[in-house]
N, C-alpha and C positions, 0 to 999 in steps of 0.2 A: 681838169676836165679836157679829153681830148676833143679834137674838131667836131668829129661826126656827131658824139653827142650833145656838142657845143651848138649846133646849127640843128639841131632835130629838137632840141629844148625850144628854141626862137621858132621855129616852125607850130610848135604847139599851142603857145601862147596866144591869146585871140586878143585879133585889133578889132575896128567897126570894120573894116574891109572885110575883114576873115570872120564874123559873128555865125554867119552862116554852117559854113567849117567845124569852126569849133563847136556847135551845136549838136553836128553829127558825130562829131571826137564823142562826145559825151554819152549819147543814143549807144554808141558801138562800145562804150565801158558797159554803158548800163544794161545791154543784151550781152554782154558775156558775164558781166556779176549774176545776172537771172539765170541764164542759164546754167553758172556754176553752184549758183544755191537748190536750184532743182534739180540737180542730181544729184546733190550731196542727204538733200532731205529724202530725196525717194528713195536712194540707194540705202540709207540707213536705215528707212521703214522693212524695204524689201529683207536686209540681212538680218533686221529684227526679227521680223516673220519666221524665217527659214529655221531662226535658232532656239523661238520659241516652241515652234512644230518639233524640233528637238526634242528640245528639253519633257515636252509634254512625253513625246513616245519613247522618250529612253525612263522615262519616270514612272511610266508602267513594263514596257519590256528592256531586257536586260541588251549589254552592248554584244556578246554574241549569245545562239542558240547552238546548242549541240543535240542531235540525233541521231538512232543508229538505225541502219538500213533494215527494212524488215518487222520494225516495230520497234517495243517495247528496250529498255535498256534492262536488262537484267540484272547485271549485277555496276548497282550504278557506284559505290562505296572504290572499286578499283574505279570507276572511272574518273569520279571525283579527285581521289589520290593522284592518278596522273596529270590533272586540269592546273592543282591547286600548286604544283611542285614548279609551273612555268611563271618565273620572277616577276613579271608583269600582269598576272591574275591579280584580283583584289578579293572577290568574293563569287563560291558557286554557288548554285541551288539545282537541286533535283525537284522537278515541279509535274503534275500531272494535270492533262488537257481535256475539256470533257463539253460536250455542250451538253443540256440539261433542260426540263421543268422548273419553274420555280411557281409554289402558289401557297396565299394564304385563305383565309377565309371570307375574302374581299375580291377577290382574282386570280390570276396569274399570266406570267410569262415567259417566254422563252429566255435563257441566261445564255454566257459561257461560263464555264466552271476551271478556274486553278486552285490543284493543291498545291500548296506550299509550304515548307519547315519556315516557322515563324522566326527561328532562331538568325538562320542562313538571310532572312530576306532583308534581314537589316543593311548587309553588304551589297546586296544587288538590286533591289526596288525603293524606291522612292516613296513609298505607300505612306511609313509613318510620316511623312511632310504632308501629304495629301488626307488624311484623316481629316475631317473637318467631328468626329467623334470616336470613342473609343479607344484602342489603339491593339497594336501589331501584337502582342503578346497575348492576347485574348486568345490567339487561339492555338493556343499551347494545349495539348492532349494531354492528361495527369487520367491516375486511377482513380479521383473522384469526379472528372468531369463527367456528368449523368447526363447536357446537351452538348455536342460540339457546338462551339460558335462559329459564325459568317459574317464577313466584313460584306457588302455591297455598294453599290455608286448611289449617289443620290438621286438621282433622275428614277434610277428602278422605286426606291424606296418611297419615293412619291407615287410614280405609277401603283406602288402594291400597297401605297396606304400603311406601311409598317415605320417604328422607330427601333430607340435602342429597345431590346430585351425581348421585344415581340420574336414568335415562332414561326419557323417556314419550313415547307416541303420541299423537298428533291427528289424528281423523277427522274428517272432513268430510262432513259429508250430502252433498255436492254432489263428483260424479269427474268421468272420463273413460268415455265409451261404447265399450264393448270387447263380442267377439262372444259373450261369456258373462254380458254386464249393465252394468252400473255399475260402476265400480272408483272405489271412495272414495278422496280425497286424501290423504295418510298423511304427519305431518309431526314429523320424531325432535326431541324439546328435553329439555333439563340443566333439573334440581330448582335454581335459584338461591337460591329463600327461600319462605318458610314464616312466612304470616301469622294473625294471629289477631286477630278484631273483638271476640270475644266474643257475636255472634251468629249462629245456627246455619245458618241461612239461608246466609249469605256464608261462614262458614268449610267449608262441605261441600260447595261448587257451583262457587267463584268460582276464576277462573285470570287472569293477566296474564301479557302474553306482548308481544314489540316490536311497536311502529306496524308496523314493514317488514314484519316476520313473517306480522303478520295479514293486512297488505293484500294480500299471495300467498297465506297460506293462503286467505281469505274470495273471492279475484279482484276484487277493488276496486281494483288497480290505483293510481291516486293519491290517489285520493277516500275521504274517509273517512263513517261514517255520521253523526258529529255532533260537535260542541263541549260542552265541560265549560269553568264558568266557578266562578271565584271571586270575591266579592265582598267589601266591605272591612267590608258592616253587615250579617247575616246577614237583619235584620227588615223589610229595603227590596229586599230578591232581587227582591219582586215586582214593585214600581216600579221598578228596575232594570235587569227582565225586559222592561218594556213599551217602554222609554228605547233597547232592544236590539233589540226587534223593527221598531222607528222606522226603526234607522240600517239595517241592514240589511235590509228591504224586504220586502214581503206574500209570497214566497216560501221564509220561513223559519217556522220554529215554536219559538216560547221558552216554556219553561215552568221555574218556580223549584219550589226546595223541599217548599215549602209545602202548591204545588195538586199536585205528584206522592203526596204522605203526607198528603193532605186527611182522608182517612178514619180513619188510624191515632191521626194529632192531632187530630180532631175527638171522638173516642172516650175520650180522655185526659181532654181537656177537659171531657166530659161527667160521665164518674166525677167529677174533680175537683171539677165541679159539686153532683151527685149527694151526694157525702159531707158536702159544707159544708151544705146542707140538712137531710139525716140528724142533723149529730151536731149543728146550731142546737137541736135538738129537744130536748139535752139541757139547754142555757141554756134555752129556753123552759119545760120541768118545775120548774127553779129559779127561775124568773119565777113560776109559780105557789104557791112556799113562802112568795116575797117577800106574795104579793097575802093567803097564807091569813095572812102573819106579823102584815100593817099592819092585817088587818081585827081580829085579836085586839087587837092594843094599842090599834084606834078603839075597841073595846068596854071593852076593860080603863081604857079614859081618857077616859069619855066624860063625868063629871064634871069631871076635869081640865079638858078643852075647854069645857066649860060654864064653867065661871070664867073662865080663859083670856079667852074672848066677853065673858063680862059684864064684867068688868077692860078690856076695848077694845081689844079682838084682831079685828082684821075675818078674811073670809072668804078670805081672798087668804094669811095669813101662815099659819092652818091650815091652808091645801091645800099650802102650802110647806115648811111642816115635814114631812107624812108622806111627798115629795116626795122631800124631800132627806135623810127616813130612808131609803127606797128604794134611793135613788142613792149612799147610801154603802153598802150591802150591795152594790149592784151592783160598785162601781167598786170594792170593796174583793176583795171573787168575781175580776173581770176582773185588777186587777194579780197575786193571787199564780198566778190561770193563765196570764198572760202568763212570768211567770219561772219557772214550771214549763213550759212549755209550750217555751221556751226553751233551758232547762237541760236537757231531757230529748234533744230535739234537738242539742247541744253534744256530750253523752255519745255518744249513738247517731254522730256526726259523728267523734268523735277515739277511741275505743273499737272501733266496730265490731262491736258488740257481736250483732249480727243478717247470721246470714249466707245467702246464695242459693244457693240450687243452679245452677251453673255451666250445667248443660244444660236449663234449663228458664228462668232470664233470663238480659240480656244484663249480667249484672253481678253480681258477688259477694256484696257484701254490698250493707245497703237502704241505697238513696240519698236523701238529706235536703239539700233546697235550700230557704233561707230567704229569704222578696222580702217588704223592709218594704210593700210593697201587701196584700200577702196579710193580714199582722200586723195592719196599720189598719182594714183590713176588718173583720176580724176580734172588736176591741177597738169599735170604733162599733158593729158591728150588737147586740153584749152589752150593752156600755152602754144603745143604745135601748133593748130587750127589756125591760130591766129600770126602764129609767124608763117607759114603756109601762105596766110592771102595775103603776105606783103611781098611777094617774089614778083606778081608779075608789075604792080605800079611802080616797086623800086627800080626792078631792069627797065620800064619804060625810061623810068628817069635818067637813069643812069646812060640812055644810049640819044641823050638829044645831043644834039650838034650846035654849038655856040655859035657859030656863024649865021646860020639860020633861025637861030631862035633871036637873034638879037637884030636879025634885019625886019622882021617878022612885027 
C-alpha cells in the first residue's frame, strides 16, 4: 500500500474525537448511493417507456412508408419488385388508406380503414400477436367468400356492441349521384377478429379489411395508395429509406419510422433528458457533504499535515491523499447505488410490482429497460461529481505551511 493511500485509510477510520466526521463520511456515501439508484431506476423506467411507445407503433405501422407524389401508386407490382430486391428489406405490403362509416344496428362510428394482403402482412404488422380473437388469415378473398371479413380493435367493438361473426356496414363518403343527393357506398363484412394494441388510439378507430375489398370500396381500382416496408435493423429505417427512395426514383416519397413520430420520440428523449439532470442534483448535494466533510478533517489535521510536511511529504502526496479520501466516499456512494439501483429494477422487472391503468398507458404495468450506456453514464458522471469537490479541500491542504500550523 502506498503512503497516500496509507494515511487516507487512517484518516477515514472514526475515533470518539472524529465520531462527528465520520458520521458525515457516511451521510455523503449515502447521498451519492441515493442519488445513483435514482437515476438508474428513472432512467430505466424512462427507456422502458420510449421502447414500449415503440414497439406498440411499429406493431401496428410498418418501419418505413413509401408514396408516390400525386396520389395513388399505380402500378405497385414493379414497385414492390424494386423495394424487395434491397438486401435489407424483410417484408412489403401494398396497403390502402381510407377513413370511413362504420355502423351496426346498435350505432355507429367514425373508423379508419386499411386494406391489406393478409398474406404480405405477416412480414410487416404485428397484428397476428395483437389478435386477442380470430386471426390474420380470415381475411383472405377466395371465389366462395359471400362476406369479406374485418378485423377491428376492441374498444370499437365495445362501443358498437358487436363480437366475432356479427355484420357491419361501410360507408363511404364518396357515392353515387341520384335525383335526391348522394347515395353513399354501402359495403356488408363479417367481425373475423378482434385486435388489441393496448393503445387507445388504434383499438377504438382502426379496421382492416382485404386489399380487393378496399380497392372497390375506395375506387382505386388496381393502385393502391402506398407501401409498408419492413426492415431487418429497426435503427437504419432511415438510411434504408434513402437507399429506397434511390431505386425507385424522385417520384416516390419514403419516409421511416422515425421522422413519422419525430415529435413523440423527441419528447421522450427530452424528459429522459430532463430527469438525468434533475435527479444529478441529488449526487451533486452529496458532493457538497463530501467538500464540507474533507474541509473538517483539513482543519481537524492540520497539525498532522504540518508534520506529515516537515517529515518530507511534498505538496503533490497531500493533495493526493484528501483526493483519494474523496474518491473513496464517491466510488463507495456510486457501487452500493449501482446494486440498489439494479436490484430495485430486477424486482420492479420480475414482480411487477407497479401497475397502469390500462386506459390511460399503452401498458400495464411500468416498464423497466436496462442499457449498460445508460449505467456507465451514469457511474462516470458520479464518480466525476465527486472527485470534482475534492479539488478545492485537497489543495487547501495541500498548501498549509508547517511552521505555522505547528506554532498555531
Amino acid at each position: 500500500m502506498n503512503f497516500e493511500l496509507f494515511v487516507c485509510l487512517r484518516y477515514l477510520k472514526a475515533t470518539k474525537k472524529q465520531g462527528f466526521i465520520s458520521l458525515i463520511s457516511i451521510i455523503s456515501v449515502a447521498g451519492v448511493a441515493l442519488g445513483v439508484t435514482a437515476l438508474i431506476v428513472v432512467i430505466a423506467v424512462m427507456t422502458g417507456f420510449g421502447e414500449e411507445f415503440r414497439d406498440k407503433i411499429l406493431g401496428v405501422n410498418a418501419h418505413v412508408v413509401i408514396q408516390q407524389f400525386g396520389g395513388a401508386i399505380q402500378d405497385p407490382e414493379t414497385a414492390i419488385n424494386t423495394v424487395e430486391a434491397h438486401k435489407e428489406v424483410v417484408g412489403v405490403m401494398p396497403y390502402i388508406y381510407g377513413q370511413s362509416m362504420i355502423t351496426t344496428g346498435q350505432g355507429g362510428s367514425g373508423c379508419v380503414v386499411r386494406g391489406i394482403d393478409p398474406e404480405r402482412a405477416e412480414k410487416v404488422l404485428a397484428l397476428s400477436e395483437q389478435l386477442s380473437a380470430g386471426s390474420l388469415s380470415s381475411l383472405k378473398v377466395t371465389d366462395d367468400t359471400a362476406t369479406p371479413g374485418i378485423i377491428i380493435g376492441i374498444q370499437l367493438a365495445r362501443q358498437l356492441r358487436v363480437t366475432m361473426g356479427d355484420k357491419l356496414r361501410l360507408l363511404s363518403p364518396s357515392g353515387t349521384l341520384s335525383p335526391i343527393g348522394i347515395l353513399p357506398k354501402i359495403k356488408t363484412l363479417e367481425v373475423t377478429g378482434i385486435f388489441e394494441t393496448g393503445m387507445f388510439e388504434y383499438d377504438s378507430s382502426l379496421v382492416y379489411i382485404p386489399l380487393e375489398t378496399a380497392q372497390k370500396f375506395f375506387q382505386t381500382g388496381t393502385a393502391v395508395h402506398g407501401l409498408e416496408v419492413t426492415v431487418s435493423d429497426i435503427d437504419r429505417a432511415g438510411l434504408i429509406g434513402k437507399d429506397l427512395r434511390l431505386d425507385l426514383g424522385n417520384l416516390f416519397i419514403v419516409k421511416d419510422w422515425m421522422s413519422m413520430n419525430q415529435n413523440l420520440f423527441s419528447a421522450l428523449k427530452l424528459e429522459k433528458t430532463a430527469m438525468f439532470v434533475i435527479l444529478t442534483l441529488i449526487v451533486l448535494v452529496a458532493a457538497f457533504n463530501i467538500v464540507s466533510t474533507l474541509i473538517m478533517v483539513v482543519i481537524d489535521k492540520t497539525k498532522d499535515i504540518a508534520i506529515l510536511k516537515a517529515m518530507g511529504a511534498h505538496q503533490k502526496q497531500i493533495l493526493r491523499i484528501f483526493m483519494f479520501e474523496g474518491l473513496i466516499i464517491g466510488l463507495t456512494g456510486t457501487i452500493i447505488g449501482l446494486i440498489g439501483g439494479l436490484g430495485i429494477c430486477e424486482i420492479l422487472q420480475r414482480y411487477k410490482l407497479i401497475e397502469l391503468p390500462g386506459n390511460v398507458y399503452p401498458m400495464t404495468t411500468l416498464p423497466i429497460k436496462i442499457l449498460p450506456s445508460d449505467i456507465t453514464i451514469i457511474a462516470i458522471s458520479a464518480v466525476l461529481i465527486t472527485l470534482l469537490a475534492t479539488l478545492y479541500p485537497a489543495w487547501t491542504a495541500s498548501r498549509i505551511e508547517p511552521a505555522k500550523a505547528l506554532r498555531s
